[in-house]
C-alpha positions as CSV (number, residue, x, y, z in Angstrom):
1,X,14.1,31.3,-23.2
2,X,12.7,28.7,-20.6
3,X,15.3,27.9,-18.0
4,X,15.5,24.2,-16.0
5,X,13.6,24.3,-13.3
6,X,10.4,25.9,-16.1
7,X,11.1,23.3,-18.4
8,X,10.8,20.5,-16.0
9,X,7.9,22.2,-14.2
10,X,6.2,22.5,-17.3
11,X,6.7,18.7,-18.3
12,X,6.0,17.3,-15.5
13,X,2.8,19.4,-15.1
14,X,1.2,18.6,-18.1
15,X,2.2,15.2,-17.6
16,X,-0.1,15.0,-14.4
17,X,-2.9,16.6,-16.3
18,X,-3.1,14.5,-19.0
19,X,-2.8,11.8,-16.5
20,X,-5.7,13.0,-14.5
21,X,-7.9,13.6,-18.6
22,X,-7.3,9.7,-19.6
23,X,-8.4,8.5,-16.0
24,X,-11.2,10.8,-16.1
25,X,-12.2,9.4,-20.0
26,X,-11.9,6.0,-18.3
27,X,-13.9,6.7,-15.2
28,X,-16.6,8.3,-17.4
29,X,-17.5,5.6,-19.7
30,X,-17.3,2.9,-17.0
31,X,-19.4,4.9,-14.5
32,X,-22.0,5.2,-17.5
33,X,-21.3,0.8,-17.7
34,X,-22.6,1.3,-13.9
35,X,-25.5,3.4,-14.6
36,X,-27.3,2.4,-17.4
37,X,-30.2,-0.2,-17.1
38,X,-29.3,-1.3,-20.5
39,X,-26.4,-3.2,-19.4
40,X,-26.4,-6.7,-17.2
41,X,-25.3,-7.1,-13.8
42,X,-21.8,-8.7,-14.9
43,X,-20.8,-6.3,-17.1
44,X,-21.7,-3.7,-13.9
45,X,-19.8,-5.7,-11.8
46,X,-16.3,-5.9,-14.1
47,X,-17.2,-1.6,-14.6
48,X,-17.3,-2.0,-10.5
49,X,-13.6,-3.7,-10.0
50,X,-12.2,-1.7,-12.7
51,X,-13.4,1.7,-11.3
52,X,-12.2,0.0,-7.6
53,X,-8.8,-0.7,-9.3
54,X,-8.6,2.8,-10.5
55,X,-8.8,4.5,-7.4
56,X,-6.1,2.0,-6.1
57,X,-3.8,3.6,-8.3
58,X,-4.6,7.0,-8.1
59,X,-3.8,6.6,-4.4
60,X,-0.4,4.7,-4.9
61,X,0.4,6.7,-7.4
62,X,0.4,9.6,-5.2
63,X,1.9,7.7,-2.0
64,X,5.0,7.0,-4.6
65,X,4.9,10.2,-5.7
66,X,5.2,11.9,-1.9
67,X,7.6,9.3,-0.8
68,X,9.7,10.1,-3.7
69,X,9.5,13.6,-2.9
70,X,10.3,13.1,0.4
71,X,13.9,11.4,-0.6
72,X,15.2,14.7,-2.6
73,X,13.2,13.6,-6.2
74,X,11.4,17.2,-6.8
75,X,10.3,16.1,-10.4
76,X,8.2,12.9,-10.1
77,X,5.6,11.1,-11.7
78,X,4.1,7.8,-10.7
79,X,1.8,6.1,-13.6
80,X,0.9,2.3,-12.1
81,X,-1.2,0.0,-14.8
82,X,-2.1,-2.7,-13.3
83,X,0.8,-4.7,-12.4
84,X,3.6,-2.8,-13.5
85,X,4.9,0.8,-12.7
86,X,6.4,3.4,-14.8
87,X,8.4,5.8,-13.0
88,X,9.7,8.9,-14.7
89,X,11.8,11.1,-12.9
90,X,13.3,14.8,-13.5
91,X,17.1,14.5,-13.7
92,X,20.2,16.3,-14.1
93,X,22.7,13.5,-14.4
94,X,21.9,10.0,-14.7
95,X,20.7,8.1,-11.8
96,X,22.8,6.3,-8.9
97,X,22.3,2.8,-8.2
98,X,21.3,3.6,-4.6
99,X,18.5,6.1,-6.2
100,X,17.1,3.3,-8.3
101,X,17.3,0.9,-5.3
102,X,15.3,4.0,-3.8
103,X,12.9,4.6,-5.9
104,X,12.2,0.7,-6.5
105,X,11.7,0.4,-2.7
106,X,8.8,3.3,-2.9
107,X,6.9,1.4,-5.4
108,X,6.9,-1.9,-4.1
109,X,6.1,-0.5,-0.6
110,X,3.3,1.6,-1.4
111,X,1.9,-0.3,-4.5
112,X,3.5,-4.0,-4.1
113,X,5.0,-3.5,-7.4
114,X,7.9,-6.2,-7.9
115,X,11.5,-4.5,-9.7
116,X,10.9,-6.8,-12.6
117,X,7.6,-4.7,-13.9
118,X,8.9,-1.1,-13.1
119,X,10.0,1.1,-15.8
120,X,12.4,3.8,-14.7
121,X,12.6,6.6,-17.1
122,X,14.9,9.2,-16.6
123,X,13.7,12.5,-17.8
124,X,16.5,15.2,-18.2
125,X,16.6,18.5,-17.5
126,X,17.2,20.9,-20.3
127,X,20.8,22.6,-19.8
């Protein structure tokens, strides 16, 4: 028997790991794009800006993330792709309009991420 707080710990920790696996994958085969003398110089210039876009998220991701936690949201997880957000967040109840007004204003001041393409998911605590 798992209780709450295990449960969402668990979730939300695998969650970052396979997080960090795909972005590694991604990294990988566009750092090899970068290296190889096979490939032209546009092809290492798009690997360039994608790998400079990466890192980007990774840090908003993570100033969302700590602003979040900062405003009482323990269980947190920022995922940006390009343009848009996804937001999941641990839950007990469902969330207030002033949390969502909350947690819009973290993305859109640490990533520039307009309301209209972030995804709020609400991720609920086993009881």
């Amino acid at each position: 028997v798992s209780n709450t707080d295990d449960s969402a710990e668990t979730y939300f920790a695998l969650a970052v790991i396979e997080r960090a696996r795909a972005r590694d994958e991604a990294i990988g085969v566009l750092q090899n794009v970068v290296d190889s003398s096979d490939v032209g110089d546009n092809e290492k210039i798009s690997a360039v800006d994608s790998l400079s876009e990466i890192a980007g998220n990774i840090e908003a991701e993570a100033n969302i993330e700590t602003w979040l936690k900062a405003k009482g949201f323990d269980d947190c997880l920022a995922v940006i792709d390009g343009k848009s957000a996804r937001i999941i967040i641990g839950t007990d109840d469902s969330l207030m309009a002033n949390e969502i007004a909350q947690i819009t204003e973290a993305v859109y001041s640490c990533a520039g991420i307009l309301p209209t393409d972030l995804i709020i998911t609400e991720k609920k605590n086993d009881k």
